[in-house]
N, C-alpha and C positions, 0 to 999 in steps of 0.2 A: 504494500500500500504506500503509495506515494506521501510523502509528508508538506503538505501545506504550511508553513510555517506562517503566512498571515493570519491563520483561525486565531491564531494564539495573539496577535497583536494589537496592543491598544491603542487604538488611532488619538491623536490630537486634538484636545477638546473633547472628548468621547469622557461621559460622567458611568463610572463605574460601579456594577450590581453585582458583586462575586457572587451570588445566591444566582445569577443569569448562566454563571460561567463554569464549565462542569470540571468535575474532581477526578472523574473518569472518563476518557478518551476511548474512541475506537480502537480495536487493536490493530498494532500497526505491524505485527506479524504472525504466520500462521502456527508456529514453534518457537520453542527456545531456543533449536536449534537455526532455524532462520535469524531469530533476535541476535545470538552471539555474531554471528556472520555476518550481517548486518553492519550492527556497532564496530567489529573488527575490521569490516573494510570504511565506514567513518573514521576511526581513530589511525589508520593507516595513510588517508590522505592528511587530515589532521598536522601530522606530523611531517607528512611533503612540504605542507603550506605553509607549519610553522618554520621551518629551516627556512624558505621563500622568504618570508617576514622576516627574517633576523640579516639574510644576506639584503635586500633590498635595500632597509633602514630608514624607512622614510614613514613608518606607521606602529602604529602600538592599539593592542586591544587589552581593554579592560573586561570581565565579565564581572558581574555582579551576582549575587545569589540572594534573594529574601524568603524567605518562609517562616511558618508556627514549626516547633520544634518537633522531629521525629518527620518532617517532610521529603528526607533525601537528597540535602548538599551534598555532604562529606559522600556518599557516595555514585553523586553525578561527578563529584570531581575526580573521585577514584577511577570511574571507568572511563570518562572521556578522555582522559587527560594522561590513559594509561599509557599511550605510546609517544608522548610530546618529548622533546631533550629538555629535561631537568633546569638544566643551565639557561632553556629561552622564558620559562615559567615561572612565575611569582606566585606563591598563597596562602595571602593573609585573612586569619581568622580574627574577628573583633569582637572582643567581650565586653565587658564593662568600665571603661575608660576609669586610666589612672590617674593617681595624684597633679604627676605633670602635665596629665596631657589634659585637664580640667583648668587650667590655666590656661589656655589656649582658647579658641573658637572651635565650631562644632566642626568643623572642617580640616581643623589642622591635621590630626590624629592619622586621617585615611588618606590627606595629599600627599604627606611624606611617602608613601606607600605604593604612588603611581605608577606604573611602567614605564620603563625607557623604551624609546624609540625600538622594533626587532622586538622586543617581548610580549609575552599575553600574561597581563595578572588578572587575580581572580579573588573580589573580594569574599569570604564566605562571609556575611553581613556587610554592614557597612556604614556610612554616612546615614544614612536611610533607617538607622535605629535610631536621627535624633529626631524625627517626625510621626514614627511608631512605639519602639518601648516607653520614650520619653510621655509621646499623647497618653498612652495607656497610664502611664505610672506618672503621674504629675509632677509628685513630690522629686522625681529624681532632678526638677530644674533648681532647687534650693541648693543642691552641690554642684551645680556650672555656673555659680558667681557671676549672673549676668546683670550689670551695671545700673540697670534699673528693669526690674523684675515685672513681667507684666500683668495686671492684674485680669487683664482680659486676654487669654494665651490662643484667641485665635489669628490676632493677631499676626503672631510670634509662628504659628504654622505657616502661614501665607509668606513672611519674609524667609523661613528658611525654605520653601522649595521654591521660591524666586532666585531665591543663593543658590538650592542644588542648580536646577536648570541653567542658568548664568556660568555655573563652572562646567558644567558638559558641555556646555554648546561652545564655550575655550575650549576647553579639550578637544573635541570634537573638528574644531578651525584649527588645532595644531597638529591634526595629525592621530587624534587617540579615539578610534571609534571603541564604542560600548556599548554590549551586551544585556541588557536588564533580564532579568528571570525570577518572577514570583513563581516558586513551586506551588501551586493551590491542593493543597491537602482537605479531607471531608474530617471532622472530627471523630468520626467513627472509625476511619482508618487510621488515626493519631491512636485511638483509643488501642485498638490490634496492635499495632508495633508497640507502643509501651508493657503491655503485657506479654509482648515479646521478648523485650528487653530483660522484662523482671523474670520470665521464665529460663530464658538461656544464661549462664553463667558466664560468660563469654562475653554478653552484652550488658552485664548489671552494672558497668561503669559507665555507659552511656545516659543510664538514668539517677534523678534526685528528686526528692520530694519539692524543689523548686519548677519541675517539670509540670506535678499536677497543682502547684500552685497557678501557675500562669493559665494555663489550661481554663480554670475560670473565668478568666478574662476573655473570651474566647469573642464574644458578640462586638468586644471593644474593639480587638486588633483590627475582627471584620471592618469596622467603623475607619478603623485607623491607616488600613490599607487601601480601602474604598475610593479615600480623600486623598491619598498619595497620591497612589496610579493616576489617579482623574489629573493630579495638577502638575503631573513629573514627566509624563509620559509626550515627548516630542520626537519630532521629524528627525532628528539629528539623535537620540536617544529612545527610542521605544520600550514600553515592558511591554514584556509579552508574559502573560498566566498559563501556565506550562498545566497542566492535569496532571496531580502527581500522586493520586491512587494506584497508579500503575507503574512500580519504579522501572520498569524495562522499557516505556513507553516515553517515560520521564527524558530518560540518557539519552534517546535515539532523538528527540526531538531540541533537546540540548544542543546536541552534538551538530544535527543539522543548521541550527542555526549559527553555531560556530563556521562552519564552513563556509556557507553564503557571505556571512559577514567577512573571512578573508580573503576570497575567492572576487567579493568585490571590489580589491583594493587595485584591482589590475599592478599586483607585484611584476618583477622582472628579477632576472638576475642580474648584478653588474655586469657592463659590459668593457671589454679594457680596452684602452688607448693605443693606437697604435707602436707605441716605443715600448709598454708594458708589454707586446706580443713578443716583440723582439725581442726583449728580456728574458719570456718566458722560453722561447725559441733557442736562445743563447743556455741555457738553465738546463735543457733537455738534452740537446747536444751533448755538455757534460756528463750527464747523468748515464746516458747512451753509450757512452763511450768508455765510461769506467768499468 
């Protein structure tokens, strides 16, 4: 099955209904064994294009990852990312900002972090906690020492994704296209995997009773994500809400859109000058003759 990657795109101006938008996708293969095949011949161009991208040097991708927890980052990064060179990939995971970096702006923390030119980082969270966990959880704005604290914090949401979108769309005119990817999880499948976790032994470090704390909050995030996507989501940056009931469904549609997005950068390889030919011509000879 052909993967469409516009289903998944949230067009510009477009006011978002996750409750619209499903948790579960068509399958996009007929086996497991089709699935791996699949994925395996993605992750193998994947890794043609990122080598392309590194020699090129004139572009960098960012991907982004957002989701409710138990949705499937850490392992769309695992498998997509399984065949890329180490040394062209970045991936940063963002927790709970620390002492120093709460001196700062909400941006500092994940700028430092950007890609260079030839690279693809990968935030697993990101900037994008400070318009989600932050909206959810209020009180965490009394620890970002913001200089005059707002009493009316919608405000305060509207200026920061003025800010995110201002800095992508710099990014974006220097060269750094970006990936967005809300995994959309159903809570009933968050609910599976966490008694998953607590059943396997293997995975009970993935879980903490801070998991079904949040978990609570669940209609808020909806709220919280809702108002993102609707105000973040441009021409130059799209999210796209990935259906990620299905982790095999999840990766392959991932992955596809990693390609597209390198595949449009009309890379090339250097091409050398002519005295560089000679050089190299001069180099062989030697080499030939030893």
């Amino acid at each position: 099955m052909k993967i469409d990657t516009d289903a998944y795109r949230v067009r510009e101006g477009d006011k978002v209904n996750l409750a619209r938008w499903p948790t579960l996708g068509p399958a996009l293969c007929p086996s497991n064994a089709a699935y791996h095949e699949r994925l395996h011949k993605h992750v193998r161009h994947l890794s043609d294009l990122q080598q392309l991208l590194y020699a090129d040097n004139r572009h960098a991708v960012l991907l982004i990852f957002q989701a409710m927890d138990a949705a499937g980052k850490d392992g769309a990064i695992q498998h997509v990312m399984s065949g890329v060179n180490p040394q062209g990939c970045q991936v940063f995971s963002f927790k709970h900002p620390s002492a120093a970096e709460l001196q700062h702006d909400f941006l500092w923390r994940t700028t430092r972090e950007l890609p260079e030119r030839g690279r693809i980082g990968i935030f697993n969270r990101s900037y994008y906690e400070e318009v989600l966990i932050v909206r959810v959880h209020r009180e965490i704005l009394r620890s970002e020492g913001l200089p005059d604290a707002p009493r009316q914090t919608r405000k305060l949401w509207h200026e920061r994704y003025r800010s995110i979108v201002d800095l992508e769309r710099h990014l974006h005119a220097n060269g750094t296209r970006i990936v967005k990817v809300f995994l959309h999880l159903s809570p009933e499948e968050q609910r599976r995997r966490f008694l998953q976790r607590i059943d396997d032994p293997r995975k009970n470090w993935k879980f903490s009773e801070a998991d079904i704390h949040e978990r609570q909050f669940w209609p808020q995030y909806m709220q919280a994500y809702e108002a993102c996507l609707s105000a973040t989501s441009t021409r130059e940056a799209p999210w796209h809400v990935v259906p990620a009931d299905d982790k095999d469904a999840s990766r392959l549609i991932v992955s596809q859109l990693l390609l597209q997005t390198l595949r449009a950068l009309k890379m090339r390889y250097p091409v050398p000058t002519a005295a560089r030919r000679r050089e190299l011509q001069s180099i062989r000879q030697q080499l030939a003759g030893a």
